[in-house]
Steps between C-alpha positions, in 0.01 A plus 500: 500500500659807411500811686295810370633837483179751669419834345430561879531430870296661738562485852216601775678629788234776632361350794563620847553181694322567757547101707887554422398753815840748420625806390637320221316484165427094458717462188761687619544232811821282408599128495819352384684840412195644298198626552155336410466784146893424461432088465184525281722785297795260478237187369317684265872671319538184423225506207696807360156695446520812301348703770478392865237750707433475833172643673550708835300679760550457843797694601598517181788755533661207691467225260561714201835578671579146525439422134716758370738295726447152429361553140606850349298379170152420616254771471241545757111561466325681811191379588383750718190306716497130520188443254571140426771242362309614143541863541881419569577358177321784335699728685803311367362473154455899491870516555557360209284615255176343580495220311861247439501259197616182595490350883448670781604281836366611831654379797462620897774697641475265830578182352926432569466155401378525158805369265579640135485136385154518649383794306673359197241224522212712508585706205598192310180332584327846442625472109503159424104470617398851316320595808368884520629387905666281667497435922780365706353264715648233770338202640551517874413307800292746642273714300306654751426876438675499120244549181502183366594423128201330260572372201297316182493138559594437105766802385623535897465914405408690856101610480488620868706656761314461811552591812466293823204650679309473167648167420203206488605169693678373207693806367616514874686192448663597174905555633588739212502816610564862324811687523440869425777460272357502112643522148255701257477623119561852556226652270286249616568636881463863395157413396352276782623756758294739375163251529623427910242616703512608851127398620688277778491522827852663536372713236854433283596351143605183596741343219360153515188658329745529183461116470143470491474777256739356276367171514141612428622682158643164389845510582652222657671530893738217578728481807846362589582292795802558722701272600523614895215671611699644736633739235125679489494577881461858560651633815225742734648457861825443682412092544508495115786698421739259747323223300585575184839614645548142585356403184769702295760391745472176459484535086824681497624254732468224288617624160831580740491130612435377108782696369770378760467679823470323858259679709530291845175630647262662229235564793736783660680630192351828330578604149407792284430428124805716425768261642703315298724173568746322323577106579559291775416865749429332823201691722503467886225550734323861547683637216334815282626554199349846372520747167775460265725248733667251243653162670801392349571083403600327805437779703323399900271776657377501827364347736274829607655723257327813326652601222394805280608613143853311547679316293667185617812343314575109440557304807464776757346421829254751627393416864246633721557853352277797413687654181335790242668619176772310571742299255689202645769348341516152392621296777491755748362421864261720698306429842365405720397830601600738236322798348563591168420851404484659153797544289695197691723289246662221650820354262569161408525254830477779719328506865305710700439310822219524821378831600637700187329775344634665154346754301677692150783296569728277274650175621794341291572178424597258797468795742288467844292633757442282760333600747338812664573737303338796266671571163319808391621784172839233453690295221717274614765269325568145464565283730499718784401416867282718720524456866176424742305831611624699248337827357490709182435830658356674175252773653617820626113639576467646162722324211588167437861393422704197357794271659702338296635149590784333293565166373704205779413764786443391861331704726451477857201409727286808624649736257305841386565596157435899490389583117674623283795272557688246335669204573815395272549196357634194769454750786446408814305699763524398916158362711302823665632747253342819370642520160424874391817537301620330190689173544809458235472164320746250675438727882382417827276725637494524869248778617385407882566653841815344710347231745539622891417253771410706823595229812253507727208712368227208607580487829493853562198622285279186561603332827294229616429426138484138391777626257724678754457125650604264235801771474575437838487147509686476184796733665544263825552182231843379519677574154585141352865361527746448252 
C-alpha cells in the first residue's frame, strides 16, 4: 500500500482542556521531550502535505508561540469560539482558500500516539477505495462511551457513526469505534460543511455530520483500521497523559531494544523520542535519557542517571550522574555522583570522579578529577591529575574568568585556583594552596601559611575538656624504647 501525499492536514487544537485542570493549554502539556501538538505535528510531516494548518483558540498566543518553535512552517487558523469539531475544519479550510483540491486529513491535536505509518494507511486506504471519506477506527476491548462504527454487511463501507447513548443493544456491542481522525476529498469537504447544521443540543457543527451528508448524495465513506487502538486515545486529564506517557515509553523502548540496546529495567527507564543510541549501549536502573543526548556503541549509563542534551562517546561509563549539554569522551569515566553542567567536554579516557561538578570546562585526554571538586570557566591538558577538594575559583561577583591547566600536571589536594591563572605544562602545585599567580611549566607552587604548633593551648583554653584529657593521658605515656 503506498503512501499518499495530502493536499492538506488540519490539526484541531482549539479546545481549552478544561479536565487537564492547569494553566497549561492541553496540547501544549509534554510527554517524551514533546508536547502533545509537537507529536501529532511530527506524525502527520511525515505525509509531506503541501500545507499543514493547525486550528487554535484557547490561549492561543501561547500555542501559536510554540508552533513557530516546533514547526516554523505550519500556518495557523483562529477559531475564535469553540462552535464545533465542523466549524474547526472550516476555520482551517478558510486559511487556505476555502476549498483544497485533493485530500484534506484531519487529525486531533491531543492524540501523541498516532504514527505517520498510521496516517499513511488512512490516506492509502482513502485512495485506493475512492471514498469522498475515510474514518480511522480501532477495535478495542472496551467501547464504552466511543460512537460506534456501522458498516454495510455486503461492501463493508461505514453507513453510521453512532454514538453510545444512542447505540441500540446490538450497535452497543459493535467494538469499532471512531477516531476523530478522517481523510476527505477536499471539494467534497468544502461543500458538506456548508450543509452542517447546528440544531443540536450543544448548538455546534459537529464534523461527523460531514459523513452522513456525503453518504446521502451518493458518495461512498469507507474507514481504515489501526493496528493499536491505543494510537487513537486522546489525552483530557493528568491519569491519561502518564498513560500514554507509559505508552510512548515503552514504544521507544523497544525499537532501542530491537536495534541493539540493553535496557536492564524498561519499567524505570524514561526516554524522550529525541534520543538516539548506537549498539550494544547498556541502560541501568532509573536512568533518563532526555533531548538531543546521543549514546555512543558500548557505552554503560547509569544506574539512576539523568542525562540531558549530552553526548556520550564509545565505551564510556556514565554512573549515577546528572549531566546537561555535556560531551563525554569515548572511554571516559564519570560518577557516581557527578554533575555535568553545560559546555563540559571530557577527552578520550578521561575521569571525573564522586562529588564533581564542571561547567564550560574542557577535560583532555587521560586527565582526572576525582573527587570533590568543582572545575568551573577551565581547560585543562592531558593527562593531568587534580587533587581531592579542589576548586576553580572563576567568579569575582561580577565577571567570570578562565584557568588554564597544562598537559602531565599534578596538583595538590584542597587547592584554590584564582581565575585568570594558568598552570604550565608538568607543573606541580602543593596540598592547601591558593594558587592566584601563574605557575611556570615544570614549577612547584607552594602558596600556604607556615604550620605553628602552640604546646599547650587545650589545656589552658578548655580545661576539663575530654580533649585537654586524652592530651593528658597521652603526655604521662612512657615514650617506647629503643
Amino acid at each position: 500500500m503506498s503512501s499518499i501525499r495530502p493536499a492538506a492536514v488540519v490539526v484541531l487544537a482549539a479546545g481549552e482542556g478544561t479536565r487537564m485542570k492547569s494553566a497549561t493549554p492541553k496540547v501544549l502539556h509534554e510527554i517524551c521531550g514533546r508536547s502533545l501538538v509537537g507529536h501529532v505535528l511530527a506524525s502527520a510531516r511525515e505525509l509531506k502535505p503541501e500545507h499543514l494548518v493547525v486550528v487554535v483558540g484557547h490561549a492561543r498566543e501561547k500555542v501559536t508561540a510554540h508552533l513557530a518553535e516546533v514547526d516554523p512552517q505550519a500556518r495557523t487558523a483562529v477559531q475564535e469560539k469553540q462552535k464545533g469539531t465542523g466549524h474547526a475544519v472550516r476555520m482551517g479550510l478558510e486559511e487556505l482558500g476555502g476549498s483544497v483540491d485533493g485530500t484534506v486529513v484531519v487529525v486531533c491535536g491531543d492524540t501523541p500516539l498516532l504514527t505517520g505509518r498510521t496516517l499513511q494507511s488512512l490516506t492509502a486506504t482513502h485512495a485506493e477505495d475512492g471514498n469522498a471519506v475515510t474514518v480511522l477506527t480501532a477495535e478495542v476491548p472496551d467501547a464504552t462511551g466511543y460512537g460506534r462504527i456501522v458498516r454495510d454487511g455486503a461492501s463493508g463501507a461505514v453507513t453510521a457513526i453512532v454514538e453510545h447513548k444512542d447505540a441500540t443493544e446490538s450497535q452497543r456491542a459493535i467494538r469499532e469505534i471512531n477516531s476523530g481522525v478522517f481523510a476527505f476529498d477536499g471539494r467534497l469537504l468544502a461543500d458538506a460543511l456548508g450543509k452542517v447544521r447546528t440544531d443540536n443540543s450543544q448548538g455546534e457543527e459537529y464534523l461527523t455530520d460531514v459523513l452522513g451528508i456525503l453518504r446521502e448524495a451518493g458518495h461512498r465513506v469507507g474507514a481504515s483500521v489501526a493496528e493499536d487502538h491505543r494510537e487513537i486515545a486522546g489525552i483530557n486529564n493528568r491519569v491519561q497523559l502518564a498513560e500514554a506517557r507509559r505508552t510512548l515509553n515503552d514504544r521507544l523502548l523497544t525499537e532501542a531494544m530491537l536495534a541493539g540496546v540493553t535496557v536492564v529495567d524498561p519499567a524505570t527507564t524514561w526516554v524522550d523520542v529525541t534520543v538516539a543510541f548506537e549498539q550494544d549501549v547498556t541502560v541501568l536502573p532509573g536512568t533518563q535519557l532526555h533531548g538531543s543526548t546521543q549514546l555512543g556503541e558500548g557505552c554503560v549509563v547509569g544506574p539512576n542517571s539523568r542525562l540531558t542534551n549530552t553526548r556520550v562517546g564509545r565505551g564510556a561509563r556514565v554512573d549515577n550522574t546528572v549531566s546537561d549539554g555535556a560531551v563525554i569522551g569515548a572511554e571516559a569515566s564519570v560518577g557516581p555522583f557527578a554533575y555535568l553542567r553545560p559546555g563540559t567536554r571530557l577527552g578520550l579516557k578521561s575521569k571525573v570522579g564522586t562529588y564533581v561538578e564542571t561547567k564550560n570546562a574542557s577535560i583532555g585526554e587521560g586527565t582526572k578529577v576525582p573527587h570533590l571538586s568543582y572545575v568551573g570557566d577551565a581547560t585543562i591538558g592531558e593527562y593531568s591529575n587534580i587533587g581531592a577538594a579542589s576548586v576553580f575559583v572563576n567568579y569575582d561577583g561580577q565577571d567570570k574568568h578562565h584557568t588554564t591547566v597544562g598537559s602531565h600536571c599534578r596538583t595538590g589536594s584542597d587547592n584554590m585556583f584564582v581565575a585568570p591563572v594558568t598552570i604550565g605544562d608538568g607543573a606541580y602545585t602543593a596540598a592547601g594552596s591558593v594558587i592566584t599567580r601563574d605557575v611556570p611549566p615544570g614549577s612547584l607552587a607552594v602558596a600556604r601559611g607556615q604550620q605553628r604548633n602552640i604546646e599547650g593551648w587545650v589545656a589552658r583554653k578548655r580545661p576539663g575538656s575530654a580533649a585537654a584529657k586524652a592530651a593528658e593521658a597521652a603526655s604521662r605515656e612512657p615514650e617506647g624504647e629503643d
